[in-house]
C-alpha distance (Angstrom), angle and dihedral (degrees) to the residues before:
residue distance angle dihedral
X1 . . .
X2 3.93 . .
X3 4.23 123.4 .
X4 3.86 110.3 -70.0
X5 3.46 121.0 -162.6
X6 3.24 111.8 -174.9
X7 3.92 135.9 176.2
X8 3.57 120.3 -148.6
X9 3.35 127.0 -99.9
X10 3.62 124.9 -123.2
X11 3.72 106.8 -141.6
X12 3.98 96.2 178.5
X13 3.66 94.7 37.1
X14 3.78 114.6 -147.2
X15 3.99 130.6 160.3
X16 3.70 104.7 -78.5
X17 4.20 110.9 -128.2
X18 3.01 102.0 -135.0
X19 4.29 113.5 156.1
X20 3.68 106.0 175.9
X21 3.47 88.6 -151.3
X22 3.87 92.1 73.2
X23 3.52 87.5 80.0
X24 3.39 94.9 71.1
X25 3.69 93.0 53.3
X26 4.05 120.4 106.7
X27 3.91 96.0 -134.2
X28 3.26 133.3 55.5
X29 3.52 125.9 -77.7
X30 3.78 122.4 -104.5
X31 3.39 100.7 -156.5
X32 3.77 125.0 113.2
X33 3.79 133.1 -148.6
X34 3.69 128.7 -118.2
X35 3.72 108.8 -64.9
X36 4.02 114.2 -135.6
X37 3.70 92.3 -165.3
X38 3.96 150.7 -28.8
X39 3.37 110.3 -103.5
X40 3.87 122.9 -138.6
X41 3.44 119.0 -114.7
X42 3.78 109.7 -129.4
X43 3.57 105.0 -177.9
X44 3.67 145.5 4.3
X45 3.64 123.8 -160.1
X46 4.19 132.1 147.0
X47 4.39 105.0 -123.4
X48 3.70 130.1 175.2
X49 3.44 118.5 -111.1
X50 3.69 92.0 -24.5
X51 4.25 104.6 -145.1
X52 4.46 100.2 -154.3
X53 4.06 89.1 58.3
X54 3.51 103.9 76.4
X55 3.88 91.5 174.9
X56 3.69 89.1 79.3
X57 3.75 108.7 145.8
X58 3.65 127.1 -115.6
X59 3.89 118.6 -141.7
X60 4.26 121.3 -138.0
X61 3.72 92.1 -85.7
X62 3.95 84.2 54.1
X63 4.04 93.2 -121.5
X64 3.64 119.2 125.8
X65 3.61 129.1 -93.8
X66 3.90 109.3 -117.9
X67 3.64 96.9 -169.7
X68 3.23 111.3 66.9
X69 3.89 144.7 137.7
X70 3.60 123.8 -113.6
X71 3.91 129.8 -164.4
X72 3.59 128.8 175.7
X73 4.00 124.3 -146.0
X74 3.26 140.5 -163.2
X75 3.59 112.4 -146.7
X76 3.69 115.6 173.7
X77 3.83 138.2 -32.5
X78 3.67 118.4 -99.7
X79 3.50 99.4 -108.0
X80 3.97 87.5 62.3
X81 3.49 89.2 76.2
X82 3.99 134.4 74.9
X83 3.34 130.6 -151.4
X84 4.11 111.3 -76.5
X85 3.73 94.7 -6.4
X86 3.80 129.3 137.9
X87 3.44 120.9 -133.8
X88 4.24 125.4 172.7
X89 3.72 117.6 -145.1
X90 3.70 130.1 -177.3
X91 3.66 119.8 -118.0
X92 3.51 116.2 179.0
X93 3.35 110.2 -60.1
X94 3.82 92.8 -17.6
X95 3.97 140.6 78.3
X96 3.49 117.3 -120.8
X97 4.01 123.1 -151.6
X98 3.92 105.4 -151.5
X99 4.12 116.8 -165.0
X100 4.08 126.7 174.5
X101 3.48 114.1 -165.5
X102 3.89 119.2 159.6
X103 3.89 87.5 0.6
X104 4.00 95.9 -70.0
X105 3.70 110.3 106.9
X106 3.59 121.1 -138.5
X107 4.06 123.8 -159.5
X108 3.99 128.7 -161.6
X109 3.69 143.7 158.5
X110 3.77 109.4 -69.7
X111 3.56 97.7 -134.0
X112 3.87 135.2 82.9
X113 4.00 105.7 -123.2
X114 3.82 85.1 -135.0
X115 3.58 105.0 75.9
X116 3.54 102.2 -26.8
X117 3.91 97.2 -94.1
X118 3.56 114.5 162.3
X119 3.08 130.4 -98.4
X120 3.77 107.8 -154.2
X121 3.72 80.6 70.1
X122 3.45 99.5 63.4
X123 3.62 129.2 52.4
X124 4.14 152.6 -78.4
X125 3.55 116.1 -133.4
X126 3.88 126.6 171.9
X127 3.97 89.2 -37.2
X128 4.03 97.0 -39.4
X129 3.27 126.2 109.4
X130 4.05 114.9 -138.0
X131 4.01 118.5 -143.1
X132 4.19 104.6 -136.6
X133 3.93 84.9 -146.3
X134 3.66 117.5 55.6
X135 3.62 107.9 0.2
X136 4.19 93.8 -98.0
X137 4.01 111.8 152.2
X138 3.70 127.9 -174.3
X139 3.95 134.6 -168.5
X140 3.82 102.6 -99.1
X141 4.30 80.1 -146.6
X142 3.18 104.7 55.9
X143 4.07 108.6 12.6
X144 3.76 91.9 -128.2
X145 4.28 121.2 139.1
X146 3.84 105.9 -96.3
X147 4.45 85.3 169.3
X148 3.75 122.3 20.6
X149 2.72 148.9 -149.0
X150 3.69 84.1 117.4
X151 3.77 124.7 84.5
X152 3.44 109.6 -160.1
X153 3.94 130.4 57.7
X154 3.84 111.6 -116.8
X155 3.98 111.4 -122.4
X156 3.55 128.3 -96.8
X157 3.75 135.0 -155.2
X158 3.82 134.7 -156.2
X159 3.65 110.9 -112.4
X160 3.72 125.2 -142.5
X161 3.96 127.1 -148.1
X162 3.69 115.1 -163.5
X163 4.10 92.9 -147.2
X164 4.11 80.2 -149.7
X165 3.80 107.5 55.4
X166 4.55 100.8 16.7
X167 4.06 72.5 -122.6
X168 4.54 104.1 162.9
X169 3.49 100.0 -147.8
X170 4.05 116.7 174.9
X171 3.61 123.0 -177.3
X172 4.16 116.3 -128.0
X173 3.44 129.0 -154.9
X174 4.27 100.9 -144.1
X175 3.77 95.8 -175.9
X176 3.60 95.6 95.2
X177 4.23 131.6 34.6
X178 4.23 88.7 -150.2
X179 3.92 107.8 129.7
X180 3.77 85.8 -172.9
X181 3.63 140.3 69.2
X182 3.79 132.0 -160.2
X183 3.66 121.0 -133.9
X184 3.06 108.4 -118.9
X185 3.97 123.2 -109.0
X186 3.75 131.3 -135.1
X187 4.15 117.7 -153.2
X188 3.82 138.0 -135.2
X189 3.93 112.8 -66.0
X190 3.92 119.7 -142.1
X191 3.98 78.4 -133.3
X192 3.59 101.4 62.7
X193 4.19 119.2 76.7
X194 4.14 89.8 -174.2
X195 3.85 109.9 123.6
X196 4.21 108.0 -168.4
X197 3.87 100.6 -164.1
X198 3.62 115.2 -166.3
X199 3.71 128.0 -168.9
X200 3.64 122.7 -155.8
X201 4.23 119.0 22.2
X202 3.75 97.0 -143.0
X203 4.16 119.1 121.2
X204 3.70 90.6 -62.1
X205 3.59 103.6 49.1
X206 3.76 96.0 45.8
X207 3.33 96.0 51.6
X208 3.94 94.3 54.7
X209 4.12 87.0 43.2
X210 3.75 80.2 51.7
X211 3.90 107.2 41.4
X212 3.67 84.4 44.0
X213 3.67 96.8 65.1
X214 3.99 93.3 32.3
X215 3.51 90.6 59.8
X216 4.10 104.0 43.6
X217 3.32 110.8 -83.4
X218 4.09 111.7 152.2
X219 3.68 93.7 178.7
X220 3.70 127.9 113.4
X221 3.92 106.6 -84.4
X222 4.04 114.3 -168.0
X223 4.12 127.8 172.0
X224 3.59 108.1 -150.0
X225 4.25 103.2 -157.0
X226 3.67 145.2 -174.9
X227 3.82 91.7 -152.3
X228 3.65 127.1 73.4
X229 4.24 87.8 -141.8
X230 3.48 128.6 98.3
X231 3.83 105.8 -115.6
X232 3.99 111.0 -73.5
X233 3.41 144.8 -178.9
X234 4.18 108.3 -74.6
X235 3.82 102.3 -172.1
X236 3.59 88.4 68.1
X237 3.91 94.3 57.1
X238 3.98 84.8 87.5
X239 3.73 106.7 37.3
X240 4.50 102.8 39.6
X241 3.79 97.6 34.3
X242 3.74 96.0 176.7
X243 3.05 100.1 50.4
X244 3.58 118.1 121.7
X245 4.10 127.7 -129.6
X246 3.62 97.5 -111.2
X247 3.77 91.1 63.5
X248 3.54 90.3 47.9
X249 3.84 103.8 56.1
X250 3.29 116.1 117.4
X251 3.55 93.6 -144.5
X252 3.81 136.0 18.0
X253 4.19 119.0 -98.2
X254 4.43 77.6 -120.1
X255 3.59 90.5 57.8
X256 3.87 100.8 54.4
X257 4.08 88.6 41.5
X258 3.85 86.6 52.9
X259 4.15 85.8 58.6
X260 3.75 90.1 36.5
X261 3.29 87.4 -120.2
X262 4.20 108.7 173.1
X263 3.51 119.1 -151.2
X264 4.30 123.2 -178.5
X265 3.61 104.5 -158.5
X266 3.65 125.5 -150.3
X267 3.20 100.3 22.2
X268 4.19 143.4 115.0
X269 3.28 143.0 -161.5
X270 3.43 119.6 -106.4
X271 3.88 102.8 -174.0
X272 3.80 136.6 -13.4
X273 3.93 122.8 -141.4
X274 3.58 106.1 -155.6
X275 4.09 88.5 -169.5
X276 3.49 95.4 54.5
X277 3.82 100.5 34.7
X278 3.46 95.7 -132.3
X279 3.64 139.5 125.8
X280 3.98 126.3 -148.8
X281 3.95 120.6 -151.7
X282 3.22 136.4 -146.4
X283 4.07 84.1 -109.7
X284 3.75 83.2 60.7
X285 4.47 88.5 -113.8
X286 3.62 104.3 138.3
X287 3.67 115.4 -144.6
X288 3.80 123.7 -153.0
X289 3.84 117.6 -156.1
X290 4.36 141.8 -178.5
X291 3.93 82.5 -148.8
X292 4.14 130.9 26.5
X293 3.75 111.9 -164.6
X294 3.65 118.6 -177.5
X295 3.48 124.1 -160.4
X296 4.21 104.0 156.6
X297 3.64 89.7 142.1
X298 4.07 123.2 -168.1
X299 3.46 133.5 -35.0
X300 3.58 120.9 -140.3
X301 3.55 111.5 -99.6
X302 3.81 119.6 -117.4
X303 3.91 132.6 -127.1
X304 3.57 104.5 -100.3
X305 3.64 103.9 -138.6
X306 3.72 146.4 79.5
X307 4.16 121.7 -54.8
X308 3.70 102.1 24.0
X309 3.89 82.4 133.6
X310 3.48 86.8 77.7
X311 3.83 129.9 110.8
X312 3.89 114.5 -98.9
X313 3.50 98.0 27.7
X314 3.58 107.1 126.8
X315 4.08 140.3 -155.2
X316 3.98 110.8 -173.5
X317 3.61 118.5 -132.3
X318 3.58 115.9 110.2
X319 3.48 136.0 38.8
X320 3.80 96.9 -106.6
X321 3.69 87.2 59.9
X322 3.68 85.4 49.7
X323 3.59 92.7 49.6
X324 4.07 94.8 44.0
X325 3.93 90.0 56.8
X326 3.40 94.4 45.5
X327 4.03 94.6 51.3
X328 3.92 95.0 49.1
X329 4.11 92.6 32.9
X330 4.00 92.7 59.3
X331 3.25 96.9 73.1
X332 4.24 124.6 99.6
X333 3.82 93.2 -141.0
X334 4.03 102.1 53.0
X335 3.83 125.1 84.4
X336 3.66 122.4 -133.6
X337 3.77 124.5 -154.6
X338 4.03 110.4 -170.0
X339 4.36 105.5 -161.4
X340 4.10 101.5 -156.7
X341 3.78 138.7 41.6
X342 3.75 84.7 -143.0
X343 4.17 109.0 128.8
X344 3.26 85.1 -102.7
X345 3.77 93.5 58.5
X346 3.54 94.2 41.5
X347 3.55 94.8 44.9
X348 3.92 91.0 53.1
X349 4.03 90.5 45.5
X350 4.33 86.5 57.2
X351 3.69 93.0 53.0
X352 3.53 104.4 42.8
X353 3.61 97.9 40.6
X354 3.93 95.7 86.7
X355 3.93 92.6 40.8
X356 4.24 101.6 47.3
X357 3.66 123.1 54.9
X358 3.83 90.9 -114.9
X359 3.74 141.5 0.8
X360 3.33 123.4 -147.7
X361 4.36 128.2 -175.0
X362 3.59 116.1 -173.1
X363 4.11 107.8 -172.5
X364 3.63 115.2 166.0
X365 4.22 96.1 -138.8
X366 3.33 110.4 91.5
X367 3.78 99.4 -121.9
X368 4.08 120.9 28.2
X369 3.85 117.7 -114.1
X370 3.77 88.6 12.3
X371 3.90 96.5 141.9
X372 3.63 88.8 43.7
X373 3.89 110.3 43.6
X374 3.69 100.9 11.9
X375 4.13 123.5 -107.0
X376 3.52 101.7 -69.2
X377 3.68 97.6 46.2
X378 4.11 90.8 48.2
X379 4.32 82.6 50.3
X380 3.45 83.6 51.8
X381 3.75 99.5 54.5
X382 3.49 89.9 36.2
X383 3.88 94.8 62.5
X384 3.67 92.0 45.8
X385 4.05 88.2 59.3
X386 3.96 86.8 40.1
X387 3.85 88.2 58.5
X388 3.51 97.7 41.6
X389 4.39 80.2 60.2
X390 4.06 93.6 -106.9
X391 4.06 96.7 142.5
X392 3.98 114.1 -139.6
X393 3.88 131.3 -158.6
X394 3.56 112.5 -177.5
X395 4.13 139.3 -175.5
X396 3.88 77.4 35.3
X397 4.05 126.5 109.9
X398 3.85 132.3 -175.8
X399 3.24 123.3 -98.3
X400 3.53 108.5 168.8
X401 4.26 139.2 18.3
X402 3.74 116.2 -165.0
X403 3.94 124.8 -174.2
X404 3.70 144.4 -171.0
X405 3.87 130.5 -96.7
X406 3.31 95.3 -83.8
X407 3.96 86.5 65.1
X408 4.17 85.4 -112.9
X409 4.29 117.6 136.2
X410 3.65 115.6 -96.2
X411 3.82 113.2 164.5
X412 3.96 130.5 3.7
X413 3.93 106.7 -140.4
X414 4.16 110.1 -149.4
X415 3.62 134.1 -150.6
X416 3.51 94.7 -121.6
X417 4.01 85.5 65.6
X418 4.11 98.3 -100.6
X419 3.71 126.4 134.3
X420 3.79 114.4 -147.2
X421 3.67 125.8 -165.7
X422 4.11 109.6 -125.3
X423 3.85 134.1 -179.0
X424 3.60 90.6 166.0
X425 4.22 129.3 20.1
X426 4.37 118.9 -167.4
X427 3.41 115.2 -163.0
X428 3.83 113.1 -133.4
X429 3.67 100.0 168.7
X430 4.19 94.8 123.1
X431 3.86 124.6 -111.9
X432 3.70 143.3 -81.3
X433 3.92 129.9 -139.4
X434 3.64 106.4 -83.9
X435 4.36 90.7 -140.5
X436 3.44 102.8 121.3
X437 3.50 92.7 114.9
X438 4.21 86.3 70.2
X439 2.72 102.5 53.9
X440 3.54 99.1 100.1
X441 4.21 89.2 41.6
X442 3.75 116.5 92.6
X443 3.69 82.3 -109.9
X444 4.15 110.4 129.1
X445 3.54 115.1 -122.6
X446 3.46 128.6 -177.7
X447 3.99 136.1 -110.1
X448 3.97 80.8 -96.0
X449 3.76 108.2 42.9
X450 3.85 104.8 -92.8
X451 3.38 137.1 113.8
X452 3.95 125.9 -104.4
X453 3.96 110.6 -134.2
X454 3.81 126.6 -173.9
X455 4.85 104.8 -136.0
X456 3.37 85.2 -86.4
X457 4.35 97.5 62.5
X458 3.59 88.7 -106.3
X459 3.71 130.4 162.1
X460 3.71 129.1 -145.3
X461 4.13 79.7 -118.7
X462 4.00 115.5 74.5
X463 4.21 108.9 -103.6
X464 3.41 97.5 2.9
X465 4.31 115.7 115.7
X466 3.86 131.8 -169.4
X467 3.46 118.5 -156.2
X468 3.52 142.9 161.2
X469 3.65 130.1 21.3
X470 3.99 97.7 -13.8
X471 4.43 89.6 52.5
X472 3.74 114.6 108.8
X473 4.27 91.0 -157.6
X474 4.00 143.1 -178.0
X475 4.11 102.9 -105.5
X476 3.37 96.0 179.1
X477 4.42 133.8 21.7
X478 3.70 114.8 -77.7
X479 3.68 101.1 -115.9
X480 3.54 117.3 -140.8
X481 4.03 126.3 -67.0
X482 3.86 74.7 0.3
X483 4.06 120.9 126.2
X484 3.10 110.6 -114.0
X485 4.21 103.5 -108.2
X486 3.74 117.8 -148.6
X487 3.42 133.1 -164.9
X488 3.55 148.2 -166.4
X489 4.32 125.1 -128.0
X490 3.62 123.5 -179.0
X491 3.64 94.9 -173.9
X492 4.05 118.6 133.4
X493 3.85 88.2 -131.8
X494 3.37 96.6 48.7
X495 3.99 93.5 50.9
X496 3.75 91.0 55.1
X497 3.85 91.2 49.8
X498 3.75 89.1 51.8
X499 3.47 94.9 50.7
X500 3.51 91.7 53.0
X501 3.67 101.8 49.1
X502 3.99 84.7 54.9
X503 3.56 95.5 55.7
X504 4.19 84.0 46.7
X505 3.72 84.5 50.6
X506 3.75 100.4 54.6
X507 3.63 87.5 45.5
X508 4.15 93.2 54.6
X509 3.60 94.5 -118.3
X510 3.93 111.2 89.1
X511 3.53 129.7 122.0
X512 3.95 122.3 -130.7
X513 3.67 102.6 -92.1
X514 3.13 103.5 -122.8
X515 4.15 95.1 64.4
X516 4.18 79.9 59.2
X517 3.19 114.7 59.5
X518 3.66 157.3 22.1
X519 3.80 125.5 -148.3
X520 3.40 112.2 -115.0
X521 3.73 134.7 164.2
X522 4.18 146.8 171.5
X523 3.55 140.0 -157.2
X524 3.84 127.0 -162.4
X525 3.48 118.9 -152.2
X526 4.12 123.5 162.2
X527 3.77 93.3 -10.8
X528 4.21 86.0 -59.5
X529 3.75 113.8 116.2
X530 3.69 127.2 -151.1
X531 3.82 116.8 -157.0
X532 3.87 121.9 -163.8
X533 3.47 130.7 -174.2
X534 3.90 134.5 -178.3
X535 3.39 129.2 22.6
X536 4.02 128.4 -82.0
X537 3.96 121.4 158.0
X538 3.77 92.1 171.8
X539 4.17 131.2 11.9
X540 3.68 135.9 169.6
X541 3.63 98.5 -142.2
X542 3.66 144.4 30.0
X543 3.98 114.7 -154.0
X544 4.16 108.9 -163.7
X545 3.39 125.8 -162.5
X546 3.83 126.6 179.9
X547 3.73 120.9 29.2
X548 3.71 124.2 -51.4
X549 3.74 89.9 -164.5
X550 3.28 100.4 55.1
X551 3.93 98.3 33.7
X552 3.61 99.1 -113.6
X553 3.43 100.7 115.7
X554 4.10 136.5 128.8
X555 4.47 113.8 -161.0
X556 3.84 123.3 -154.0
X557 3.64 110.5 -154.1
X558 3.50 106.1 -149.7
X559 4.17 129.3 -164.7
X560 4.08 99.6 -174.3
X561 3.77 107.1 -51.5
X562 4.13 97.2 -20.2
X563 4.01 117.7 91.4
X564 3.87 101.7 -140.4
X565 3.40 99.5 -172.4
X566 3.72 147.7 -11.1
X567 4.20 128.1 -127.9
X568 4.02 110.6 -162.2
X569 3.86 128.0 -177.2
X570 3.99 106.0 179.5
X571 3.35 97.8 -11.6
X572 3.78 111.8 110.2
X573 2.66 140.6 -151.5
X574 3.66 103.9 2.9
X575 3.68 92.7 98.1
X576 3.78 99.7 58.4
X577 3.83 83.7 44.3
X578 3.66 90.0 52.6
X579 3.85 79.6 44.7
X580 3.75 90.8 51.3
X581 3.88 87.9 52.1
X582 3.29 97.4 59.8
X583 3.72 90.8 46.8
X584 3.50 91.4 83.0
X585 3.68 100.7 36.0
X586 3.31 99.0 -100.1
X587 3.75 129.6 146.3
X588 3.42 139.1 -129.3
X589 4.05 121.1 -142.5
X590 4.17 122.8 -159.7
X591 3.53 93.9 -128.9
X592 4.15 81.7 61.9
X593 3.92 88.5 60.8
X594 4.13 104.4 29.9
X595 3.51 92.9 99.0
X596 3.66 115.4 7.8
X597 3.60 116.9 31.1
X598 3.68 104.9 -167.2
X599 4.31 92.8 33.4
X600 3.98 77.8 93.8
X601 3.47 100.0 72.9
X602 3.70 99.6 56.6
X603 3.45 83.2 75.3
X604 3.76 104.1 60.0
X605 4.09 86.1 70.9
X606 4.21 83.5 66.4
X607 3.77 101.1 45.9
């Protein structure tokens, strides 16, 4: 049986709602795919801890709810259903993803824990199930997260074929409206002496405090962290400014302290002794540990110039920045310079434009998102900001920021010989490896600050990780008599996959990472949001098809013959197929895309 992938059908067609700009929202989204049919509700009956629904909620202490209504549904007849296609029924009060591959038939929740995308719009591939949104993919057997960025397994249910009628019949538990389930977590054992330290709770670090305990670990687990936050959701820093940390956290303070998970907040490292295992803080507690993960990730990189002393001159990193900016920035009568045509400047510029009196982004490139998307694209984007009244001045840099007496920004002098008025200035100038505290360690850095790590997160020191935003790592299998080539990916996904394959890795079990995953990435800008998947630091040629103007487009970035990686902006689901493609370590050739650029994908069902 060769790769299908699949996208659902829509058997009562109906415009699909769709807003981009939902993805940018902080809850989760409330729309629902196309429904295929209403299934009819064959019984109902009230059981005790019924054992074919595995979807059977936990409560907050994580033990099972006895008491608990049970329906069973008949959803379609056999028959109804091809090979590898998805298909969303109603059951109750719930939507049912339906899948047949091989002839079993496999049913799920119907939206991506993430931000509730559906899944009927993405697609089925070799028995995962592709998110259209942000690249997430989960095992269509088991419901668990084979891609993040999601957090959460989607539910699964046993299905039931009457061998006399091809009936599908799946029983649903109705007591609760949760599409999601939590793994659940194990705690520290009085007979375990392992001590997992991990510095830094960004993506990376949570997910290895959180794999850790998923997966059985009864050792002591403590996060060691600068910020006084439990760990939240970063990508929205940029795109909900005033949003406060609490809504942000990626998990609740009750979750971690029902996986007796430690965290010391506010605090660094100030040096790591790899002979000792041990840690000291900036408290001066020394911390001995089996296994040192660091996951410290970047720091945002400051405007190098004159007067950055000065009151409203911002770095984004934590939500209180985020917060600060927002509070002086929504306001008609102040002045915002943004320095950067990073996506985090960019993404600051679209949602302050409608709250300051003006926006301003100086970036000294001559086109934003150049290296990234390619010239046209980053004109593109640039024009949708333009129209949208964010101001741009480009090949320029600053050189200078003057204030008033009172030690507050005034004016942002340029290179190019320009004066602008500011009340407020953002830095959007990207980040650097926060690993200064190593350097005095016998852990290797690089020319550049990060840390080298072998596919499994492995440092050139014995138990110590690097993961996240500061790991230099092996994206693809060293061929042979080739150098082994690493590379560095600041991508929120790719930090949480990282973190998880160290956890995997102290445990004995992990995979070489670059059999796991596939980088992918989004930004959302104005309610439009560009997808990009793969990985290309340099190519020769940019192959577009769609239309720019209108933002329909889909980009092959090419090296030679090879497509490296695709950028999409409503063009779904190409990406996750592209996604899909790569999967399997396949490749993609120009010639595939020069003409058609979806004729491609009928061949993953052959491979």
């Amino acid at each position: 049986m060769g790769i299908n992938c699949t996208k659902a059908s829509k058997v009562k067609p109906q415009q699909e709602q769709q807003n981009q700009q939902v993805e940018s929202r902080t809850t989760a989204v409330d729309s629902l795919p196309p429904k295929a049919s209403v299934a009819e509700k064959m019984s109902v009956d009230t059981k005790k801890d019924s054992p074919q629904d595995n979807s059977i909620p936990t409560l907050a202490d994580g033990e099972i709810d006895k008491q608990i209504s049970v329906e069973e549904f008949k959803l379609c007849l056999t028959e109804d259903l091809k090979e590898n296609e998805m298909k969303v029924f109603e059951a109750g009060e719930k939507q049912i993803l339906v899948v047949k591959e091989n002839g079993k038939v496999y049913a799920m929740g119907a939206k991506c824990t993430h931000f509730g995308a559906p899944l009927s719009s993405g697609i089925f591939c070799k028995g995962k199930v592709y998110c259209p949104w942000h690249g997430a993919c989960f095992n269509s057997k088991t419901g668990d997260i084979e891609e993040f960025p999601a957090l959460d397994p989607i539910p699964v249910y046993t299905v039931n074929v009457d061998p006399n009628t091809n009936e599908v019949k799946v029983k649903i538990n109705n007591k609760t409206s949760n599409e999601s389930t939590h793994k659940p977590l194990c705690k520290t054992s009085k007979d375990s002496n392992e001590v997992v330290v991990i510095i830094g709770s960004g993506a990376a670090g949570h997910s290895c405090a959180e794999t850790l305990r998923q997966e059985g670990f009864t050792g002591r687990v403590i996060i060691v962290t600068k910020d006084e936050h439990l760990p939240y959701d970063r990508t929205k820093l940029s795109k909900a400014m005033n949003l406060e940390a609490k809504l942000l956290s990626l998990r609740s303070n009750e979750y971690y302290s029902k996986g007796d998970i430690k965290f010391m907040f506010e605090n660094s490292v100030e040096g790591v002794d790899v002979e000792a295992k041990s840690v000291l803080l900036s408290n001066g507690v020394i911390l001995n540990y089996s296994s040192l993960v660091v996951a410290t990730g970047g720091r945002p990189r400051p405007v190098p110039c004159p007067g950055t002393h000065l009151a409203n001159v911002f770095l984004l990193r934590t939500p209180n920045d985020a917060n600060r900016i927002h509070t002086i920035a929504n306001n008609k009568e102040i002045s915002v310079v943004i320095v950067g045509t990073s996506f985090i400047g960019m993404e600051v510029a679209a949602y302050l434009v409608d709250k300051a009196a003006s926006v301003t982004v100086v970036g000294r490139s001559s086109t934003p998102f150049a290296h990234v998307f390619g010239s046209l694209i980053g004109r593109r984007l640039q024009q949708l900001h333009e129209e949208k009244g964010v101001k741009f001045i480009m090949d320029s840099e600053v050189g200078e920021l003057l204030g008033d007496e009172e030690g507050k920004l005034t004016e942002v002098i340029l290179t190019c010989g320009r004066t602008l008025k500011a009340d407020i200035l953002v830095a959007g100038l990207g980040v650097l490896p926060s690993t200064e505290f190593l350097r005095d360690s016998e852990i290797v850095l690089d020319s550049r600050g990060f840390v080298p790590v072998d596919e499994h997160m492995r440092t050139n020191c014995r138990d110590v990780y690097a993961v996240g935003d500061i790991a230099s790592f092996p994206l693809h299998v060293k061929e042979e008599n080739e150098t082994r080539k690493l590379v560095n990916i600041g991508h929120w996904q790719m930090a949480l996959h990282h973190g998880r394959t160290a956890a995997l890795t102290i445990l004995g079990r992990s995979e070489p990472i670059h059999k796991t995953t596939v980088p992918f990435f989004w930004s959302s800008m104005f309610g439009k949001s560009v997808r990009y998947c793969g990985y290309a630091p340099q190519f020769d040629d940019v192959v577009i098809h769609g239309d720019l103007e209108d933002l329909k487009f889909v980009a092959f970035l090419c090296d030679q013959e090879n497509v490296l990686a695709i950028v999409t902006l409503n063009y779904d689901p190409l990406a996750i197929q592209f996604a899909a493609l790569l999967r399997e370590g396949k490749t993609l050739l120009k010639q595939d895309i020069s003409e058609d650029p979806k004729g491609w994908t009928t061949k993953l069902q052959d491979l």
